[in-house]
C-alpha positions as CSV (number, residue, x, y, z in Angstrom):
1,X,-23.1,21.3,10.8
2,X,-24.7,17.9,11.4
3,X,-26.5,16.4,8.3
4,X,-28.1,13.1,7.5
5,X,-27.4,11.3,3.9
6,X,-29.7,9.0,1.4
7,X,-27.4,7.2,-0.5
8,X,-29.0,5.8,-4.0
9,X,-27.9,2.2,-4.7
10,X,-31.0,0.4,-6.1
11,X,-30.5,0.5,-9.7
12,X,-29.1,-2.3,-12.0
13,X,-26.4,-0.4,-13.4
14,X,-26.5,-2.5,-16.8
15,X,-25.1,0.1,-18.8
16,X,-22.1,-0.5,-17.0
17,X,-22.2,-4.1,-17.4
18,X,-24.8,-5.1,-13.5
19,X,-24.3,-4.7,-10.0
20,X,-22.2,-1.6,-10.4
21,X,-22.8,-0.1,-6.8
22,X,-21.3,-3.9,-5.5
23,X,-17.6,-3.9,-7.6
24,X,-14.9,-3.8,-6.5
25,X,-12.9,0.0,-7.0
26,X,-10.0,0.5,-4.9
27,X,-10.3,-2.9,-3.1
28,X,-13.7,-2.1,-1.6
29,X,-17.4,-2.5,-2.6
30,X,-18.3,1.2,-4.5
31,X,-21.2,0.9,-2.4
32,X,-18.7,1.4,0.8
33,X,-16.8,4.5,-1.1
34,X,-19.8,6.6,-0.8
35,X,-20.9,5.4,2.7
36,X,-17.7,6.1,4.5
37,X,-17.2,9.4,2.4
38,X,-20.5,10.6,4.2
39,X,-20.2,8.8,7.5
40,X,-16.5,10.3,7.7
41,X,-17.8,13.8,7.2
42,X,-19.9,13.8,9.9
43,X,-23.4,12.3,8.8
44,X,-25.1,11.1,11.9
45,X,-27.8,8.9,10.1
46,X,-27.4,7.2,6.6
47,X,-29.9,5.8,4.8
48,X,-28.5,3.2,1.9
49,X,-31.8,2.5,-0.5
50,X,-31.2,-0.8,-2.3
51,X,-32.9,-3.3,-4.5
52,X,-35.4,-5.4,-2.2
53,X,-33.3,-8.6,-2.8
54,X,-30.0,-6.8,-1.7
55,X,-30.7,-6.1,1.7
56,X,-28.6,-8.9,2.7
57,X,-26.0,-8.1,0.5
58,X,-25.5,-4.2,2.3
59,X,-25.7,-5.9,5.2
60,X,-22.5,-7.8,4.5
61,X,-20.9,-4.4,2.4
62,X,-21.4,-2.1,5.5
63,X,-21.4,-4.6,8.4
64,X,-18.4,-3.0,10.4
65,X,-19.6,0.8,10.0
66,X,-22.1,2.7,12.3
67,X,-25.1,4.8,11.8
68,X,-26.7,3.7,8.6
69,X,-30.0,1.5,8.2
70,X,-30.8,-0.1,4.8
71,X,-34.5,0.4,3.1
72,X,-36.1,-1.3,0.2
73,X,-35.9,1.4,-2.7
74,X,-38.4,1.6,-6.1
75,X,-38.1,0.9,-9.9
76,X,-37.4,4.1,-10.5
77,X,-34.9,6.4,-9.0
78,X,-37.5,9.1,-7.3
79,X,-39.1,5.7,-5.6
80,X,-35.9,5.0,-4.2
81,X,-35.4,9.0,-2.9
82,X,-38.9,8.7,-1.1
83,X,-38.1,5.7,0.3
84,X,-35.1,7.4,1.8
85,X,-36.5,10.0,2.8
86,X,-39.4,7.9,4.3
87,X,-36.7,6.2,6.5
88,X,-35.2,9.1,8.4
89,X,-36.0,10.5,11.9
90,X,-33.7,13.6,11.7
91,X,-35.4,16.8,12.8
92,X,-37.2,19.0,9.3
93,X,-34.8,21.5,9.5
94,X,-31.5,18.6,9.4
95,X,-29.8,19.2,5.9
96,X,-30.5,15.8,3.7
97,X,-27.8,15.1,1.6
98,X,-28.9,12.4,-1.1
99,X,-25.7,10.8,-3.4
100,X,-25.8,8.4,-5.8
101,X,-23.8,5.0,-5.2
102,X,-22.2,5.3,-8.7
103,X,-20.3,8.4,-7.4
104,X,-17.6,6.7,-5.3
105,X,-15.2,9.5,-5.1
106,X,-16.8,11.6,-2.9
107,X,-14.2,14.4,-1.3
108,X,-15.5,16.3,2.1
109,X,-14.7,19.6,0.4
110,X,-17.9,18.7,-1.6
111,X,-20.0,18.3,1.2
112,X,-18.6,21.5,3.2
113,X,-19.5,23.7,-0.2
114,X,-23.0,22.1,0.0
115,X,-23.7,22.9,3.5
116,X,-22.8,26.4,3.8
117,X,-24.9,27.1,0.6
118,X,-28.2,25.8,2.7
119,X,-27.7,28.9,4.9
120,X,-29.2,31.1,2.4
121,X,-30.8,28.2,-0.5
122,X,-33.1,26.0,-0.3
123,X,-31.2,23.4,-2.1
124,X,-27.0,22.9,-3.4
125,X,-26.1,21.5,-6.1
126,X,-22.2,20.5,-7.3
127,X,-21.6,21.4,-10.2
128,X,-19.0,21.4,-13.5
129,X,-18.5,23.6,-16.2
130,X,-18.8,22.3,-19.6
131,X,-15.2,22.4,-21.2
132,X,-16.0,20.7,-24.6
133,X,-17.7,22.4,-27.3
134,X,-21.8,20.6,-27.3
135,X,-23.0,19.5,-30.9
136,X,-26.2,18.3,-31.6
137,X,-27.0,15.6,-34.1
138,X,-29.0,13.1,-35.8
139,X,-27.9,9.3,-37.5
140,X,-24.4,10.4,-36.9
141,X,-24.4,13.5,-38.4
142,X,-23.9,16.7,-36.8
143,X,-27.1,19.5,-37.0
144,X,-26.7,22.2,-35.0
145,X,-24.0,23.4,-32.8
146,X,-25.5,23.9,-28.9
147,X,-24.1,27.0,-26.6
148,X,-22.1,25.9,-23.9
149,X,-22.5,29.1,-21.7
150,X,-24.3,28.7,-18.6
151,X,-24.3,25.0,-19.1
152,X,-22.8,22.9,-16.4
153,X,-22.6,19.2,-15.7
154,X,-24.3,18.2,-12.8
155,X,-23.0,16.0,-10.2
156,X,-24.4,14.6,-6.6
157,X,-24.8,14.4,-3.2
158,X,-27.4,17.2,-3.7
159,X,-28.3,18.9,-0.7
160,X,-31.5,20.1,0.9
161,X,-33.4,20.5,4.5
162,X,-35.5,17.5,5.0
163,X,-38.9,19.5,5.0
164,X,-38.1,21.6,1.7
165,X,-37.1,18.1,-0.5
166,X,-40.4,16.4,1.3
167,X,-42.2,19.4,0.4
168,X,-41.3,19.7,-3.2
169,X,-41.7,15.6,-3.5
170,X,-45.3,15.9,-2.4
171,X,-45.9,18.7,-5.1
172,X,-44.8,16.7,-7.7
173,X,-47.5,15.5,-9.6
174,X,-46.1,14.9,-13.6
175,X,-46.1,11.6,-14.8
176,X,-42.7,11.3,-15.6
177,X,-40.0,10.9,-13.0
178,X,-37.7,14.1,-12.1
179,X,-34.1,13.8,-13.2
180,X,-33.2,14.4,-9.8
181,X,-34.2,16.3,-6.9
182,X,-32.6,19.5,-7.7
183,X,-35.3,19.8,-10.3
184,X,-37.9,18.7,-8.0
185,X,-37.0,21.5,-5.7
186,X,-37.0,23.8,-8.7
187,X,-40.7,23.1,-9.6
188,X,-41.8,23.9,-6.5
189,X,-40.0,27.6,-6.6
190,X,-37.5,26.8,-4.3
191,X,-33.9,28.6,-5.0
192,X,-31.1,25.8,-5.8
193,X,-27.3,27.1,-5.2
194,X,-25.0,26.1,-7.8
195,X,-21.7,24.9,-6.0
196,X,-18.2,23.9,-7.1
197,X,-18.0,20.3,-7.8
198,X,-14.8,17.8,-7.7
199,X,-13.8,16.5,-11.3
200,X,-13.3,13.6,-9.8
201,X,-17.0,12.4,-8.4
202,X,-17.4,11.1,-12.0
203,X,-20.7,9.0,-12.3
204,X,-20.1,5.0,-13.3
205,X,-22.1,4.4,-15.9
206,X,-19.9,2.3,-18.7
207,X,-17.2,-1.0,-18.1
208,X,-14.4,1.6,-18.9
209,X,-15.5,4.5,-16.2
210,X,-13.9,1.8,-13.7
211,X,-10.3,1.8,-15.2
212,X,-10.8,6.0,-15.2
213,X,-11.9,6.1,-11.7
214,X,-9.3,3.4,-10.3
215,X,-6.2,5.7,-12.1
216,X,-8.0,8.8,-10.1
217,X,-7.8,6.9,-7.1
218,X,-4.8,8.5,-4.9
219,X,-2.2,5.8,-4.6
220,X,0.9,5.0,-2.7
221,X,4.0,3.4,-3.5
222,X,5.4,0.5,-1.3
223,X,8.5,-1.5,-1.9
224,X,9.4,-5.1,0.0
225,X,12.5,-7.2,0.2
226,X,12.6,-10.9,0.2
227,X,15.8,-12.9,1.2
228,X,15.9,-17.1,1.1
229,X,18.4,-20.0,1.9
230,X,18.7,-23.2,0.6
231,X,21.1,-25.6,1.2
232,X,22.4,-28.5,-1.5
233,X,21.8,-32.1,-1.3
234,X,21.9,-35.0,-3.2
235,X,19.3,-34.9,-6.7
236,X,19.2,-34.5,-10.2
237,X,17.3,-31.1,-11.2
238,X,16.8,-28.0,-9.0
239,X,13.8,-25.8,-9.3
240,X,15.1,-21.8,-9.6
241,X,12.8,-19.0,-10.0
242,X,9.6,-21.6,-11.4
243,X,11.9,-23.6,-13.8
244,X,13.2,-27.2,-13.2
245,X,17.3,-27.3,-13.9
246,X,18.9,-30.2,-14.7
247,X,21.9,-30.3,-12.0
248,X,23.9,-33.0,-10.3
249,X,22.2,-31.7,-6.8
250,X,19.3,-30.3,-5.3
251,X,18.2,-27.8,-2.7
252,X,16.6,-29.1,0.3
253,X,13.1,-27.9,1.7
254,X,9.9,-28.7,2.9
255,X,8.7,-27.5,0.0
256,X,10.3,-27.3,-3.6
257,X,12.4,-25.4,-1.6
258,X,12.6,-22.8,-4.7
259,X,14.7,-20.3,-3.0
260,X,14.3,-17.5,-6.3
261,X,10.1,-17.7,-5.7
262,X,10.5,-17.7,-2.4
263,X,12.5,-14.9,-1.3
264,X,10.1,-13.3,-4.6
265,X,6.7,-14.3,-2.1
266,X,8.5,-12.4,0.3
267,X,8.9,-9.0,-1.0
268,X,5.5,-8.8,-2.0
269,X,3.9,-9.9,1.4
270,X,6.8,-7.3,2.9
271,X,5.5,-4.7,0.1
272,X,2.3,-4.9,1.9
273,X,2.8,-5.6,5.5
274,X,1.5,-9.0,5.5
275,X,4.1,-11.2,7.3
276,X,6.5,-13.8,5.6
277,X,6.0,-16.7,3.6
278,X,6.1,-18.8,6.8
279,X,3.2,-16.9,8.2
280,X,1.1,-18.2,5.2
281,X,2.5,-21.4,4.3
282,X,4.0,-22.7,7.6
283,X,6.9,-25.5,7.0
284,X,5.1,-27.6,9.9
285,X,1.6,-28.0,7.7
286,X,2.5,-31.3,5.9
287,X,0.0,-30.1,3.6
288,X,3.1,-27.7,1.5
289,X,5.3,-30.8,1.8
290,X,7.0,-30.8,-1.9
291,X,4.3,-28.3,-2.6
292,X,5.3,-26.1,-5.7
293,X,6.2,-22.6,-4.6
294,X,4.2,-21.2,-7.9
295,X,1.2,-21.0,-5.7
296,X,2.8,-19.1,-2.6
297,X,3.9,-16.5,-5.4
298,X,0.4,-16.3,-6.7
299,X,-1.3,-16.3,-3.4
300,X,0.8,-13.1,-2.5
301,X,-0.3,-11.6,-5.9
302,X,-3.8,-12.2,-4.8
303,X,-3.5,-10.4,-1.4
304,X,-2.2,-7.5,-3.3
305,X,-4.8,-7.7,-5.6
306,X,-7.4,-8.0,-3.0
307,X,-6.5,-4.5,-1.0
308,X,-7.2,-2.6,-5.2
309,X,-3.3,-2.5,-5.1
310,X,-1.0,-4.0,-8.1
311,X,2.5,-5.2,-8.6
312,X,4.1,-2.9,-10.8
313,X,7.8,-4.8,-11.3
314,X,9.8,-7.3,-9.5
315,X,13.7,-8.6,-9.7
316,X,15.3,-11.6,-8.6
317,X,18.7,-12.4,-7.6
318,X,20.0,-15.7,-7.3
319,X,23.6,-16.0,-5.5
320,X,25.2,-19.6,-6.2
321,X,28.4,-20.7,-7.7
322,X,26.2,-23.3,-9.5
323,X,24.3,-24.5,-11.5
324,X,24.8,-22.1,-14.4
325,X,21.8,-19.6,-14.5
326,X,22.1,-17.5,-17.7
327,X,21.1,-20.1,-20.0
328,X,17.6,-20.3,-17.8
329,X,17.0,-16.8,-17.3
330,X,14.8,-16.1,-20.0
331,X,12.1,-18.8,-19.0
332,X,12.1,-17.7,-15.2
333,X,11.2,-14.2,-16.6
334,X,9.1,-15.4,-19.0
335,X,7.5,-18.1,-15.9
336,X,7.5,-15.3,-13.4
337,X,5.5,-12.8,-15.7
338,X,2.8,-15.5,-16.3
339,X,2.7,-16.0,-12.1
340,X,2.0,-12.3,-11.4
341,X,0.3,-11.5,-14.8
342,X,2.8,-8.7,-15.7
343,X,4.8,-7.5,-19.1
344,X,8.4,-8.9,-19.7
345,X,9.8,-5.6,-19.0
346,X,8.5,-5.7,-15.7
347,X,10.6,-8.6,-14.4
348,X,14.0,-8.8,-13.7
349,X,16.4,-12.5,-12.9
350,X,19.7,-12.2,-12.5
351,X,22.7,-14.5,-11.0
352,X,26.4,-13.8,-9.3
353,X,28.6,-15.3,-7.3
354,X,30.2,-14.4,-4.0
355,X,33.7,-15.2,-5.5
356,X,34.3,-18.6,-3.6
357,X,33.6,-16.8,-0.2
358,X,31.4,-17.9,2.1
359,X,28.4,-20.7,2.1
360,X,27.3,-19.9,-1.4
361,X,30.8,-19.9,-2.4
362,X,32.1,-23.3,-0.8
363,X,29.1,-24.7,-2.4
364,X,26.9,-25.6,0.5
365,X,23.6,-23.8,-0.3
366,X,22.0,-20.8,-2.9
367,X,21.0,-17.8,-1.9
368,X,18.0,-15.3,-3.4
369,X,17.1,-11.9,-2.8
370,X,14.1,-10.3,-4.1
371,X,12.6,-6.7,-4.6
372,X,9.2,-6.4,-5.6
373,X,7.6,-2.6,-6.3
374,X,3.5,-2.4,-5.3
375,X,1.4,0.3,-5.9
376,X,-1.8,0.6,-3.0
377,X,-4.7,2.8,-3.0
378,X,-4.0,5.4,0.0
379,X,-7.0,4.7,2.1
């Protein structure tokens, strides 16, 4: 069944601290969550109402998707539905679903339940039942306890055909705004169908409903490898895993040639399928010449940080004969923890030797190998 959507996005959101339909959740706008969710299921027109001074802003958000327009929406939230509605030019009969922005975690199940419930309702709405006992109070003291049954917690898109919500909107003459437009489809006498709704399309109203809906998110584990070469030269000190060590050489490189960061930058660029340290940071840019290699780790950090993903532990190994690297491990944890913004536990340095045997153990060069764990959203 084809269906249009509104999707709600001109509030302020201050509860839950501004501009809550525009953070980032998951790596993308939550603005973008809802779109896609309703574009994905088959919505052939969307209609994204916004403050007046965000039009440009949705315009960047939702640049790259089809079939959506953006309108100007009201102060108040049943403004912002008229304007919507106002805005389509789908047939009277075309089921309207209209979702709020702050519900990112929209699941087509949802929208299937609403749309067969239209065949015999003039409106769906998802719903949840009330789990936790309902008080009622007053100054922070408990007065009365309030009956749970046939309570439910009521969630959006709700869904309605276009002439039966524009109907029921032109009916509704009280002063005071409707909740939403189940309600307003009430007044009127129209039948609304109660459907299953998804635990998960929780409403973001505080600063902490992020951190819940990010853990709800469905995520996927990635792990990278990173392997680096340096050979030894003449110098006094040697950089190893973002510490200087005082040595009688040096390892050669274009830049601090830090093999233990490096091979490090490289497990977490291979974690997420974004090339090699080379790609990035290419050793013919004079620009990285001496450069330290703290900021290739960090910049990998940040592209992991910038797809809603997180690095959950790394570990180092650093294969030389020489210099001695016990007495330093505890500062490259402690330096590569600061870098990537992780606990202690999290990172791992350790040293061997290849037993005299080969490059590393005739002395001409160090070796590093890396393992870095990431956890992604599953897009």
């Amino acid at each position: 069944m084809t269906f249009s959507g509104i999707i709600v996005a001109a509030g302020s959101g201050s509860r839950a601290g501004g501009d809550k339909q525009w953070r980032t959740l998951g790596g993308k706008p939550v603005l973008r969550w809802s779109a896609e969710a309703l574009l994905n299921a088959g919505a052939d027109e969307l209609i994204v109402v916004v403050a007046p001074n965000a039009l440009d802003r949705v315009a960047d958000v939702l640049s790259d998707l089809a079939r959506w327009r953006a309108v100007a929406g009201g102060d108040a939230r049943a403004d912002s539905v008229r304007a919507g509605l106002a805005a389509l030019t789908c047939a009277p009969d075309q089921p309207v679903l209209i979702h709020d922005a702050a519900r990112p975690l929209l699941d087509r199940a949802v929208i299937d339940r609403l749309l067969s419930a239209l065949e015999t309702a003039d409106g769906a709405l998802p719903v949840l039942p009330v789990a936790d006992s309902l008080r009622r109070g007053e100054s922070q003291v408990m007065t009365d306890v309030v009956e749970r049954d046939g309570l439910w917690r009521a969630q959006t898109p709700q869904a309605f055909r276009r002439r039966v919500i524009e109907a029921a909107y032109s009916a509704w003459t009280d002063a005071d705004a409707p909740a939403d437009e189940a309600v307003v489809v009430q007044r009127k006498g129209g039948k609304v169908a109660l459907v299953q709704g998804d635990p998960r399309l929780m409403k973001l109203t505080y600063p902490e409903d992020f951190a819940m809906a990010e853990a709800l998110l469905p995520h996927q584990t990635r792990i990278g490898s990173g392997y680096d070469v340096h050979r030894w030269g003449p110098g006094g000190s040697v950089w190893l895993c973002g510490i200087e060590v005082p040595h009688d050489q040096t390892l050669i490189g274009h830049s601090d040639a830090d093999a233990g960061l490096h091979a490090l930058t490289d497990a977490i660029l291979g974690a997420i399928a974004a090339g090699d340290i080379g790609d990035h940071f290419p050793p013919t840019d004079p620009k990285w010449r001496g450069a330290s290699s703290d900021q290739f780790l960090i910049h990998a950090a940040e592209l992991v940080s910038a797809r809603g993903g997180r690095i959950v532990n790394v570990d180092v190994t650093l294969i030389c004969e020489h210099p001695k690297v016990k007495p330093h491990r505890q500062a490259m944890r402690d330096r590569i923890a600061a870098l990537l913004g992780l606990p202690l536990d999290a990172v791992s340095v350790k040293a061997t030797t290849t037993e005299g045997l080969g490059f590393t153990g005739r002395g001409e060069g160090l070796a590093a190998q890396a393992v870095a764990t990431v956890e992604l959203p599953a897009l």
